[in-house]
C-alpha positions in Angstrom: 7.9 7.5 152.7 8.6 11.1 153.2 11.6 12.1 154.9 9.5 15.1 156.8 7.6 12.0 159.2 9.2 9.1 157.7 5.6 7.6 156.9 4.4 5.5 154.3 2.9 7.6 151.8 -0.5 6.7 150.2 0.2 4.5 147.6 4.0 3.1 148.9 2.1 -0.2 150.5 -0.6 -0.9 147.9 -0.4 -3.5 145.1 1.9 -2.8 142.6 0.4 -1.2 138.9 0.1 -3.4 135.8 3.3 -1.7 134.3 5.4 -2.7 137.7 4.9 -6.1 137.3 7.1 -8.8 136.0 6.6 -10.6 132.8 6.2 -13.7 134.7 3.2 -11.8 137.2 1.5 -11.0 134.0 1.7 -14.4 132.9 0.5 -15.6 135.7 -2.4 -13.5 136.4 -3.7 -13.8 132.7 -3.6 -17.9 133.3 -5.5 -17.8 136.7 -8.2 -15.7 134.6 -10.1 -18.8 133.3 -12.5 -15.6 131.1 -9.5 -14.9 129.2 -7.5 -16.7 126.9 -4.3 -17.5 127.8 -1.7 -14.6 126.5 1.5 -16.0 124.5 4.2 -17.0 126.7 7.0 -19.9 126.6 4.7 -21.2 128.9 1.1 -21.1 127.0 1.3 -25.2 125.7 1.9 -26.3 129.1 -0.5 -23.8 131.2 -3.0 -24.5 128.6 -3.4 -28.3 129.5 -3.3 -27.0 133.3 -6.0 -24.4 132.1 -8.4 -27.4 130.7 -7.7 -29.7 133.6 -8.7 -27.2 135.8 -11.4 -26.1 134.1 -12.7 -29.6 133.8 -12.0 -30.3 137.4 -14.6 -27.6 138.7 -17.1 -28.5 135.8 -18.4 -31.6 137.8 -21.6 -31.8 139.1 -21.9 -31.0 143.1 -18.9 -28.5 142.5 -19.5 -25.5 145.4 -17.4 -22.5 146.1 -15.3 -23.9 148.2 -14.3 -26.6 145.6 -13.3 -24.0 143.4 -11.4 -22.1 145.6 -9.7 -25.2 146.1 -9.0 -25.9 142.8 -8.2 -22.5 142.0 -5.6 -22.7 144.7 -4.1 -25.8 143.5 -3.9 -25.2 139.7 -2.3 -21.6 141.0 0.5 -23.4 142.6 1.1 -26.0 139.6 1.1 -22.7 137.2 3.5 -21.0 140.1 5.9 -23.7 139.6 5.4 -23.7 135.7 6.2 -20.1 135.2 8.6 -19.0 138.4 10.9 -22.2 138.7 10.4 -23.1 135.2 9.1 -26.9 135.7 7.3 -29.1 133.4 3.7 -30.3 134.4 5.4 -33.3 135.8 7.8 -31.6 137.9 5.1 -29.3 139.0 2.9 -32.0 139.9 5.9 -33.5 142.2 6.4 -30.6 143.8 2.7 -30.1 145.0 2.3 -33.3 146.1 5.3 -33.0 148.1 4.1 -29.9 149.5 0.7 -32.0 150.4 2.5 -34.6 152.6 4.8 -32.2 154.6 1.7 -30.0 155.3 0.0 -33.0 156.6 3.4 -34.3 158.4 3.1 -30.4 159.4 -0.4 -31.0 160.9 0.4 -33.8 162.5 3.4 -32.2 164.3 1.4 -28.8 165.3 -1.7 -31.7 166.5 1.2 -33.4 168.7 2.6 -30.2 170.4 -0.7 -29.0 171.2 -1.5 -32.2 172.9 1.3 -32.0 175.0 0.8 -29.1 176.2 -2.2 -28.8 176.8 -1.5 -32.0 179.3 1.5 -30.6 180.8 -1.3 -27.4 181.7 -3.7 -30.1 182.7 -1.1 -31.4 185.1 0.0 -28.2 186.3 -3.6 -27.1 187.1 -4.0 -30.3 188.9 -0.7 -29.9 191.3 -2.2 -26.5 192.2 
């Protein structure tokens, strides 16, 4: 920002540069590039398996876009856990499944309060 109109300047909200970014970023960024091999790291035995899982996961036959993105969003959160809370495959794999079941617990919920309210408007409309 510039203290003259206290606006962002041009390049204060973009993405940050290569050089800004934190060791664990770079990790993961070179591991969710499958065209790449994966860069050394503390991390490389266990993102590799991920990396050939994954890679094998949207290798089937049938597999569209969408799968991938999917996938792709999937193997980025097992690698997320991996690299930024430091967990083994296992504890990764915990974690996202965890994740699964209180999203759905979450849809559930959301599906419930909807419902409800939209009868209470139902009623209301009614009485009027």
């Amino acid at each position: 920002m510039t203290e003259e109109n206290s606006q962002p300047t041009e390049n204060e909200n973009a993405e940050p540069q290569e050089d800004n970014k934190t060791e664990e970023q770079k990790i993961m960024d070179n591991f969710l590039d499958l065209d790449n091999e994966l860069q050394e790291s503390t991390f490389k035995e266990e993102l590799s398996i991920l990396r050939e899982a994954w890679g094998t996961e949207i290798q089937k036959p049938g597999c569209t876009q969408c799968i991938k993105n999917a996938s792709r969003q999937k193997y980025a959160h097992l690698g997320s856990n991996i690299i930024f809370q430091g967990l083994s495959i296992e504890q990764s794999k915990q974690i996202h499944d965890l994740t699964q079941e209180l999203n759905k617990e979450h849809q559930e919920v959301a599906k419930k309060i909807q419902d409800k309210v939209k009868a209470e408007v139902d009623k209301m409309k009614e009485e009027s």
